[in-house]
C-alpha positions as CSV (number, residue, x, y, z in Angstrom):
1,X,-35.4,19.9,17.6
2,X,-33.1,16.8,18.2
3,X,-33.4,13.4,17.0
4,X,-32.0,9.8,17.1
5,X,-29.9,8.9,14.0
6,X,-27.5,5.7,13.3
7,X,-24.5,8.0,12.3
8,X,-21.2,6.5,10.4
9,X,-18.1,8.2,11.1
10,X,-14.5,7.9,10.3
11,X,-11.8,7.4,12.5
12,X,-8.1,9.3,11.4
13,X,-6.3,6.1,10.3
14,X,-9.4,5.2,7.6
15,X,-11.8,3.5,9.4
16,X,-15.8,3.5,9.9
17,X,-17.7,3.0,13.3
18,X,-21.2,3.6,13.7
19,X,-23.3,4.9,17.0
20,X,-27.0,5.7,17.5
21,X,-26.3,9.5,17.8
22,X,-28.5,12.8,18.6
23,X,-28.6,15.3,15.9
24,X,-30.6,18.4,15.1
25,X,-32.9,18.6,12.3
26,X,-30.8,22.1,11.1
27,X,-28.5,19.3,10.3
28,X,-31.0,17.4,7.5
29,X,-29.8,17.4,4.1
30,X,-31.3,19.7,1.6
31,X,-34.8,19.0,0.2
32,X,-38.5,19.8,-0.3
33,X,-39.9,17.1,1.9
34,X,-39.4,16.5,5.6
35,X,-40.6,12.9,6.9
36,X,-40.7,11.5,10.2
37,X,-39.5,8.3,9.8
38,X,-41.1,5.1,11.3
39,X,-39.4,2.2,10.2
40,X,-36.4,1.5,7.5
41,X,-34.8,-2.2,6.6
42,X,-31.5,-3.7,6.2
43,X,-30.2,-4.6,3.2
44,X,-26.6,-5.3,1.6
45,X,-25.9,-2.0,0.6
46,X,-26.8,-0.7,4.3
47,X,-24.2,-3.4,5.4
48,X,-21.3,-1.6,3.4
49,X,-22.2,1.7,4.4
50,X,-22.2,0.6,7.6
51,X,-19.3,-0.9,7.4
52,X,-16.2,-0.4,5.2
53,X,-18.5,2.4,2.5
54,X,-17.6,-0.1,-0.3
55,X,-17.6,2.8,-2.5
56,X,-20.9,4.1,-1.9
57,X,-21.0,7.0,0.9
58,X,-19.2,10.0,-0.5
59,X,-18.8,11.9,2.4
60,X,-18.7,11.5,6.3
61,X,-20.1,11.4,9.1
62,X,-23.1,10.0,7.5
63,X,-26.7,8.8,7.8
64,X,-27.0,5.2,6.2
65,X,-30.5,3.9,5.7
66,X,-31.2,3.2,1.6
67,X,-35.1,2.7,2.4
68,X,-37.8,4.1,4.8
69,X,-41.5,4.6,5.3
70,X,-43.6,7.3,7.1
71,X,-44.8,10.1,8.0
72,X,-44.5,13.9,6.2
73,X,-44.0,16.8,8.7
74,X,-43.4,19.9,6.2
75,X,-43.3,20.1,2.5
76,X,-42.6,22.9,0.1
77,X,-43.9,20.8,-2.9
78,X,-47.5,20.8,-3.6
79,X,-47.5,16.9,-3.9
80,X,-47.3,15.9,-0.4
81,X,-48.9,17.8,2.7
82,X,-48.1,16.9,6.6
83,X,-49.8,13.7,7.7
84,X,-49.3,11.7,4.4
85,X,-47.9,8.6,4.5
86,X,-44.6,7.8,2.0
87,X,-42.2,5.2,1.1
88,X,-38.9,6.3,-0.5
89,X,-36.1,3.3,-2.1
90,X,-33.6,4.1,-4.6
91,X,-32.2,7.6,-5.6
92,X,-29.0,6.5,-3.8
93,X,-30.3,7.6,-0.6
94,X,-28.7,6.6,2.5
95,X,-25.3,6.3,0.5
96,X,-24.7,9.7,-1.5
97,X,-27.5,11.4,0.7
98,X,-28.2,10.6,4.4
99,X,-31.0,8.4,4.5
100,X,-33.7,6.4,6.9
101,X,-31.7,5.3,10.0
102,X,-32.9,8.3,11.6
103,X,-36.3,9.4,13.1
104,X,-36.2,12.0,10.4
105,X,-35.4,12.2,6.8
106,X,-35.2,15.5,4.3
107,X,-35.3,14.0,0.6
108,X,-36.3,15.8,-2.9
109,X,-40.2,15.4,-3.4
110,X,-39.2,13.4,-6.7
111,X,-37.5,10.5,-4.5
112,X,-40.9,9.5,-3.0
113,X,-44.3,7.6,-3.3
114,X,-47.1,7.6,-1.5
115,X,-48.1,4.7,0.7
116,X,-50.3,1.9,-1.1
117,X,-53.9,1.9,0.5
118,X,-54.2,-0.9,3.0
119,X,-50.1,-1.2,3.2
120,X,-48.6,0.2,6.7
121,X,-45.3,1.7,6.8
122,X,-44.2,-1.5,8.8
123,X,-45.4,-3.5,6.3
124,X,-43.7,-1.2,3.4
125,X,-40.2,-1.8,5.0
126,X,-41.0,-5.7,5.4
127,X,-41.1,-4.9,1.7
128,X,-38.3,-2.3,1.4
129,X,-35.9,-2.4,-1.7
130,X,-35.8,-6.0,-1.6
131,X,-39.1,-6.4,-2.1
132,X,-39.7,-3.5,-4.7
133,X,-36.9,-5.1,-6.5
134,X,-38.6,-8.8,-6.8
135,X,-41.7,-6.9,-7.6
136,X,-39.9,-5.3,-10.5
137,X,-38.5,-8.6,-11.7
138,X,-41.9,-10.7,-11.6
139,X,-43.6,-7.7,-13.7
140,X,-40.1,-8.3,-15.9
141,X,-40.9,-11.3,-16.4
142,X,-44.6,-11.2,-17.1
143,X,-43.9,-8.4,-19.9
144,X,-41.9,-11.3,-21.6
145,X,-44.6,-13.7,-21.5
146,X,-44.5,-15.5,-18.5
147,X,-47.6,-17.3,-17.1
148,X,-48.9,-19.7,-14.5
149,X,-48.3,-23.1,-16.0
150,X,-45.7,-22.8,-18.1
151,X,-43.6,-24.9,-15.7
152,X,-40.9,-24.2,-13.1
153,X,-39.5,-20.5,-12.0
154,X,-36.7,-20.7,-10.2
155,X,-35.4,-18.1,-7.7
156,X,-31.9,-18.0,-6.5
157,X,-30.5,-17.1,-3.0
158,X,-34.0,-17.5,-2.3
159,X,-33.8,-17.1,1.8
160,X,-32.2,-13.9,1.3
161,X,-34.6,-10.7,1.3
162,X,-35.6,-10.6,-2.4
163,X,-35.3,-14.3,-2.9
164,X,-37.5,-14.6,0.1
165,X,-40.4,-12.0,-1.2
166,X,-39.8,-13.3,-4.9
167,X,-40.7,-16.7,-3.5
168,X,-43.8,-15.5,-1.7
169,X,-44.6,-13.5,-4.9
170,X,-44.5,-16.0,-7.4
171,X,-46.1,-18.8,-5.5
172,X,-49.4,-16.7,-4.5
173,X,-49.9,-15.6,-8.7
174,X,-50.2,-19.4,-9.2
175,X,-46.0,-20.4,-10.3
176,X,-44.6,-23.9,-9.4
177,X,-41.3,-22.2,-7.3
178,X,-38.2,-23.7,-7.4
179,X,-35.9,-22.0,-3.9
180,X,-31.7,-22.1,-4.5
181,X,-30.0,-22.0,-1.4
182,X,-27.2,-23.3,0.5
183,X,-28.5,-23.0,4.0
184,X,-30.4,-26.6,4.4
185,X,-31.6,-25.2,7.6
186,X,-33.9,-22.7,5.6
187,X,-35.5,-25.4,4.0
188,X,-39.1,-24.9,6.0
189,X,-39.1,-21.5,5.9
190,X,-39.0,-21.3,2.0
191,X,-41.2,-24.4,1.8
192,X,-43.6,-22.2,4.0
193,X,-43.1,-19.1,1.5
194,X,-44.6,-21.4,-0.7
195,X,-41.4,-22.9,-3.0
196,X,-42.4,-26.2,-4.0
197,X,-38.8,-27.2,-4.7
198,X,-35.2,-27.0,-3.0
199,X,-32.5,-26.8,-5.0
200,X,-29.0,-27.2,-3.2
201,X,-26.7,-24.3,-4.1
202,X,-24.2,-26.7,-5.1
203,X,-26.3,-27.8,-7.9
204,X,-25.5,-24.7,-9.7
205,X,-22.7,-23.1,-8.1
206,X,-20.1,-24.9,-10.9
207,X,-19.3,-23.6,-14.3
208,X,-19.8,-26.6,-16.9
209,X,-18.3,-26.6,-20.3
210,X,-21.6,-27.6,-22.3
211,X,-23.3,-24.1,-23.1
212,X,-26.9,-25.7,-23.4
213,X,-28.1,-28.8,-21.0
214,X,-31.7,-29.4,-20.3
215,X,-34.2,-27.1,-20.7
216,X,-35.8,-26.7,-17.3
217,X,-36.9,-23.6,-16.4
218,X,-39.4,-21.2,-17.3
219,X,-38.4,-18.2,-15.4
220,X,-36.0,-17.2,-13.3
221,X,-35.4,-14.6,-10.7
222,X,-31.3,-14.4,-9.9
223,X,-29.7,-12.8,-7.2
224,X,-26.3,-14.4,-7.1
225,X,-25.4,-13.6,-10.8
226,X,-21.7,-15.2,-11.3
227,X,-21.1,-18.8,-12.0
228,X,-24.7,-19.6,-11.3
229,X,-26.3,-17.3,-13.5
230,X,-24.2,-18.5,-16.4
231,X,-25.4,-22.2,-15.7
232,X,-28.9,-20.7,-15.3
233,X,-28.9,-19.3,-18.8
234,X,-28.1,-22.6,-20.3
235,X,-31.1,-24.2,-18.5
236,X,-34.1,-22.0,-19.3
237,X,-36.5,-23.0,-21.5
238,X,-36.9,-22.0,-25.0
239,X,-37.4,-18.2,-25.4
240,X,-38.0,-17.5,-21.3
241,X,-36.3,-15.1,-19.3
242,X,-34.1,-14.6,-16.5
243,X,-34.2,-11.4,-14.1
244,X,-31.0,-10.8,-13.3
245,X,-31.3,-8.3,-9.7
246,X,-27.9,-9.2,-8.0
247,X,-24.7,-10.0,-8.1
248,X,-23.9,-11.8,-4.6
249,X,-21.9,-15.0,-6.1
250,X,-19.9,-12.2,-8.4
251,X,-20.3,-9.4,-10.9
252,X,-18.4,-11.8,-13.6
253,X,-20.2,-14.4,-16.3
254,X,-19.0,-17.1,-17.5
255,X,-21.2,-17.7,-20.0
256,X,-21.2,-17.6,-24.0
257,X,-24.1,-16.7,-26.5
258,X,-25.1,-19.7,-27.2
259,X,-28.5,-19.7,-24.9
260,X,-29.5,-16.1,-26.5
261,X,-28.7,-17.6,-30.1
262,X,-30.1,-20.8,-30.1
263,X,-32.8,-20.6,-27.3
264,X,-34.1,-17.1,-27.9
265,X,-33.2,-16.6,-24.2
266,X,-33.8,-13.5,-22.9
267,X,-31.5,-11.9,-20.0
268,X,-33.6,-8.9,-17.9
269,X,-31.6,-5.8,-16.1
270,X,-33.6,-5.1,-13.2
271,X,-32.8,-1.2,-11.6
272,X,-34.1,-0.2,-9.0
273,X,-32.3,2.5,-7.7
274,X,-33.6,4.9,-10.6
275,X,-37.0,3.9,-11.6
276,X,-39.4,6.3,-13.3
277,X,-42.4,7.1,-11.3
278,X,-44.5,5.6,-13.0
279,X,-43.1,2.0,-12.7
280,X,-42.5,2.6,-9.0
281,X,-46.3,3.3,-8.4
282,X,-47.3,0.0,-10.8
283,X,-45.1,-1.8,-8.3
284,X,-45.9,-0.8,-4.9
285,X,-49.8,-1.3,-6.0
286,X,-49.0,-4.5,-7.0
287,X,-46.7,-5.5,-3.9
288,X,-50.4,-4.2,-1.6
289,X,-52.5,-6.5,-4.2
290,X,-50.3,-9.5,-4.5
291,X,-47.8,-9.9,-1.7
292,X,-49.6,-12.8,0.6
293,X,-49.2,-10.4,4.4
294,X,-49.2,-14.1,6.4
295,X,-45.9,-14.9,4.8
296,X,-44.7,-11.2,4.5
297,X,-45.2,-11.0,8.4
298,X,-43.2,-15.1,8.9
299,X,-40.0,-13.0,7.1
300,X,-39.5,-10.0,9.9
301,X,-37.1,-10.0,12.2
302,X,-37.8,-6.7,14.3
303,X,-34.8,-4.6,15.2
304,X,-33.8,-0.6,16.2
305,X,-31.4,1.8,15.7
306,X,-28.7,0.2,18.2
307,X,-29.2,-3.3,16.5
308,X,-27.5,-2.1,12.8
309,X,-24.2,-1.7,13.6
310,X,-24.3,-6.2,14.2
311,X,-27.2,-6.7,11.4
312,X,-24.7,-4.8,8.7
313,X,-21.6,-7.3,9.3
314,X,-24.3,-10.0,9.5
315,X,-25.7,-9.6,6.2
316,X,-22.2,-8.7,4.4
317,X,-21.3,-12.2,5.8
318,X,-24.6,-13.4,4.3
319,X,-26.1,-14.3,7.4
320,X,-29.3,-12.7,7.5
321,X,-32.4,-14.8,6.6
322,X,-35.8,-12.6,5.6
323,X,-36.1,-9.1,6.5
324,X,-35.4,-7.0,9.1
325,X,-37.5,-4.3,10.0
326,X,-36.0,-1.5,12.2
327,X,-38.3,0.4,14.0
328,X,-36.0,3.9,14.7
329,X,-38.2,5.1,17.5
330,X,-37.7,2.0,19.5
């Protein structure tokens, strides 16, 4: 049986390109489960394998796609039967193993969850990694004591697709949101996401000498990491945390220990590629309890199969604003 797949190929002088393809499922991957996939996202991994690998894909011609949700067709593992409804992110799928820009995906048993009650696979891939990954960071942040009240949470490269669910996230469990981005255009849309604040990227985006300025924030959800994480650190209130979930203004800090000495500051690893199973299923029940669907839907930006090649250079080039949900049987 034959199926559409984005496939990434490269050329004899080094180079990637990427065309919506036909396969045959004799050519899946090994692995217990066999899904028929109904809808994956884009995120910035997908845009560098894609694109130039960035280190990721071991081998080629390959499947990129690190997220998907839908259907299972056969399973050898007594967990999941034909007609269940999944959601895989993580497990380095889609770059070390082909993954969910395909109408069909074979993946270990272990790799996957089962679909929240009252979550659609549509839904789950508005979500995707990005979303799983703020998820993990707000529940990172309540285990160290954050609450409703205790004053500002800020959320950097918040139009992007985990600032933008971190946003909607934190503003629907009752958190004064503060949005950092350097798009003014995206102003309404995170005001509509429910940030209550806009801070200009610049505001942040220089290193200053003083280790310690005003304590300002009470949490802190950082996706740009860099220069702006290290000025972050010396902002946050006395003994709150920072999530720290990406690295898209740099993987370097220049920062010292003065914020973790003297303000009991507390800097959170978030990792989502290797999870336990148990924090995956706390999450995803969470994301169908707390994530408000009105402003989950305002984020999509539909797409298909033929689309990615563009959407990957866009969102290396930090041009994508929400999420973008690929439907692979359009």
């Amino acid at each position: 049986m034959s199926f559409k797949a984005l496939l990434v190929s490269k050329t004899e002088d080094g180079k990637t390109q990427a065309a919506v393809t036909e396969l045959d499922t004799d050519q899946l991957p090994e692995g217990e489960v066999t899904v028929a996939v109904e809808y994956s996202t884009v995120n910035y991994k997908d845009g560098l394998c894609i694109g130039p690998g960035g280190g990721l894909v071991r081998s080629y011609p390959h499947v990129p796609g690190i997220d998907f949700a839908g259907t299972v067709e056969h399973s050898s593992d007594a967990r999941y039967k034909p007609g269940d409804k999944v959601v895989l992110t993580g497990w380095r799928v889609g770059e070390a193993h082909w993954g969910g820009y395909a109408q069909k995906a074979r993946v270990k048993a272990d790799w996957l969850v089962p679909l929240p009650e009252g979550l659609s696979t549509r839904a789950a891939m508005a979500v995707g990694t990005a979303g799983f990954t703020s998820m993990l960071a707000v529940m990172a942040l309540e285990d160290h004591g954050l609450t409703p009240g205790d004053g500002p949470v800020l959320v950097t490269g918040a139009a992007g697709g985990v600032g933008s669910i971190a946003v909607a996230l934190l503003a629907k469990l009752g958190h004064e949101v503060a949005a950092v981005t350097g798009r003014p255009e995206t102003e309404t849309y995170l005001r509509d996401l429910g940030a209550s604040r806009i801070v200009p990227r610049a505001e942040l985006a220089e290193t200053v000498k003083r280790p310690l300025e005003t304590e300002t924030w009470a949490g802190c959800v950082d996706a740009v990491g860099g220069a702006m994480l290290a000025r972050v650190l010396g902002q946050m209130k006395y003994r709150c945390s920072v999530a720290a979930v990406g690295l898209a203004g740099g993987a370097a800090l220049p920062a010292t220990v003065i914020p973790f000495l003297l303000r009991g500051v507390n800097l959170l690893g978030i990792d989502s590629v290797l999870q336990p199973y148990e924090n995956r299923i706390a999450a995803w029940q969470r994301i169908a309890r707390d994530l408000p669907m009105d402003k989950l839907e305002a984020m999509i930006q539909p797409a298909t199969l033929a689309d990615l090649p563009q959407l990957g250079a866009d969102i290396l080039k930090g041009q994508v604003k929400g999420r973008v949900v690929v439907d692979v049987n359009a």
